[in-house]
C-alpha positions in Angstrom: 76.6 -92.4 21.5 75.7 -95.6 19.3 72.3 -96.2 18.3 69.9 -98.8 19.6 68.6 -99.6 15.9 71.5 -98.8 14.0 70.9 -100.1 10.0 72.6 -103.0 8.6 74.7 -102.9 5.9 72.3 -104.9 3.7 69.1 -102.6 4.9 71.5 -99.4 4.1 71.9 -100.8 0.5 68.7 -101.7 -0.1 67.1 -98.3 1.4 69.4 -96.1 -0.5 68.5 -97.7 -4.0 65.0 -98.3 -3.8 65.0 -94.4 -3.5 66.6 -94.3 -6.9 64.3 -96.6 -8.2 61.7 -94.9 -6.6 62.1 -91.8 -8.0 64.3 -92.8 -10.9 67.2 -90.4 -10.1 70.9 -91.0 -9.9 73.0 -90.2 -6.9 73.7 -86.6 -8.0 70.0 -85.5 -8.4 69.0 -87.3 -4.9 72.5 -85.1 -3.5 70.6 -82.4 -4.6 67.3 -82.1 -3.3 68.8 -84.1 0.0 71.7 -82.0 0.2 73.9 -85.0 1.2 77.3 -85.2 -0.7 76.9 -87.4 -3.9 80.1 -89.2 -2.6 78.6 -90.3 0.4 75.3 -91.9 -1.3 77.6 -93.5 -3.4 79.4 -95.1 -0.2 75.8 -95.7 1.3 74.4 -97.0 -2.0 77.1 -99.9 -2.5 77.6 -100.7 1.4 80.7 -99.2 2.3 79.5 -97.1 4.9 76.3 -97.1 6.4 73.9 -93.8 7.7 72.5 -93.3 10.9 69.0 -94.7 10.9 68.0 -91.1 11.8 69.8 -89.8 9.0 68.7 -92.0 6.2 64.8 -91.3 7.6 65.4 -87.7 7.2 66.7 -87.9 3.4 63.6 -90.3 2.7 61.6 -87.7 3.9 63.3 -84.9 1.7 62.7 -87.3 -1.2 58.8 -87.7 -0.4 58.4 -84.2 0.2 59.9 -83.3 -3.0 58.2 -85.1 -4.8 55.0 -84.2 -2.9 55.6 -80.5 -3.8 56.6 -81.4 -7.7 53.3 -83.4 -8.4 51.5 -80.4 -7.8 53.3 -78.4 -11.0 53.3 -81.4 -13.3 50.3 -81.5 -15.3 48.5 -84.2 -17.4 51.8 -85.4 -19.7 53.9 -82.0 -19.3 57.5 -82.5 -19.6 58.8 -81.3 -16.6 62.9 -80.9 -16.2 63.8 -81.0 -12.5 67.1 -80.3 -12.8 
């Protein structure tokens, strides 16, 4: 079944790197709380594949609520290691 909405290539790219520069992670840390194969960011991150819009949602919302939960354990200018 093919989506309505699906992403474009360009919007795919451009989602999947403002999450690293959002959160200032590489691919392997955002495979790790998202629990999507570092591989496949990769492939979404330079636009050789693309995610289901659904999909891509979901891992933005992984990412937010990480980094909802970690705000609340970092303090003033504690150093913090998340991984």
């Amino acid at each position: 079944m093919s989506e309505i909405n699906p992403l474009s290539r360009e919007e795919a790219i451009e989602r999947v790197n403002a999450l690293k520069e959002k959160t200032g992670m590489t691919i392997s840390m955002l495979a790790k709380i998202t629990g999507v194969k570092s591989n496949t960011l990769s492939t979404w991150s330079s636009g050789i594949r693309q995610p289901s819009r659904a999909k891509l949602e979901e891992i933005e919302r992984k990412v937010d609520d990480f980094l909802s939960t970690t705000k609340k354990y970092v303090r003033n200018d504690d150093e913090f290691d998340f991984f």
